[in-house]
Legacy VTK file of the C-alpha trace (Angstrom):
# vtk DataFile Version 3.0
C-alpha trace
ASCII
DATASET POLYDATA
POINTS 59 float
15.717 51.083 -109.715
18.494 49.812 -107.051
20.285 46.457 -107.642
18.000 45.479 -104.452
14.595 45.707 -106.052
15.908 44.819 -109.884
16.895 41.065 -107.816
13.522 40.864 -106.164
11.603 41.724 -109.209
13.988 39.055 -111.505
13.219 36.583 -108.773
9.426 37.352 -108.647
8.527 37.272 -112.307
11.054 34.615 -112.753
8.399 32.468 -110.439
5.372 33.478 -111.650
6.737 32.287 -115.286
8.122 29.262 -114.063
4.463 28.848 -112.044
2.708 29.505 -114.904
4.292 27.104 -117.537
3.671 24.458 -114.952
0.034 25.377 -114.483
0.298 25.567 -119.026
1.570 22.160 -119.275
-0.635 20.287 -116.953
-4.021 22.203 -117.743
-3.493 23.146 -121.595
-1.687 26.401 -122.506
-4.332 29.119 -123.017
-3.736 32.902 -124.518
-4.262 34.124 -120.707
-1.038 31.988 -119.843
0.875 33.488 -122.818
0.634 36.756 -122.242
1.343 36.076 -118.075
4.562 34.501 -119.982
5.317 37.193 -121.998
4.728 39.566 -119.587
7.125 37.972 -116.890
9.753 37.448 -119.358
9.449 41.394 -120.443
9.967 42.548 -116.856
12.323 39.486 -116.098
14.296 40.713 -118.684
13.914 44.427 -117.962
15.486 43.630 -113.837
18.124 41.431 -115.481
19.160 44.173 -117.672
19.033 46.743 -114.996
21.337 44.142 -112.826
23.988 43.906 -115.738
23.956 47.607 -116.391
24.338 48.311 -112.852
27.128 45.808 -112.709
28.964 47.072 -115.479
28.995 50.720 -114.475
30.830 49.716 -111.282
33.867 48.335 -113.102
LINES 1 60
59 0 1 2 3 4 5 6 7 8 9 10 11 12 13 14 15 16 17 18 19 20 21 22 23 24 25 26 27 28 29 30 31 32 33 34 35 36 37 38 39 40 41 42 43 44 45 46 47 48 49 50 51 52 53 54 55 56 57 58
């Protein structure tokens, strides 16, 4: 994965959490948001990693 796509896919499921934590705490949290939470956060975390590992091999 390039450092291009790794930023788009941080900012996308970085959104979609953020959206869906909003939509949680005005309609009730339900297990569908959860794992949309979970799941964002796992590939989040994945691009973020990706990013820092890129970054670090560069030095």
């Amino acid at each position: 994965m390039n450092r291009t796509s790794a930023r788009w896919f941080l900012v996308a499921f970085a959104v979609i959490g953020v959206l869906t934590v909003i939509e949680g705490i005005n309609d009730g949290f339900t297990v569908l948001n959860w794992v949309v939470v979970a799941v964002s956060v796992l590939f989040a975390g994945q691009a973020a990693w990706t990013l820092a590992r890129d970054r670090s091999s560069r030095a």
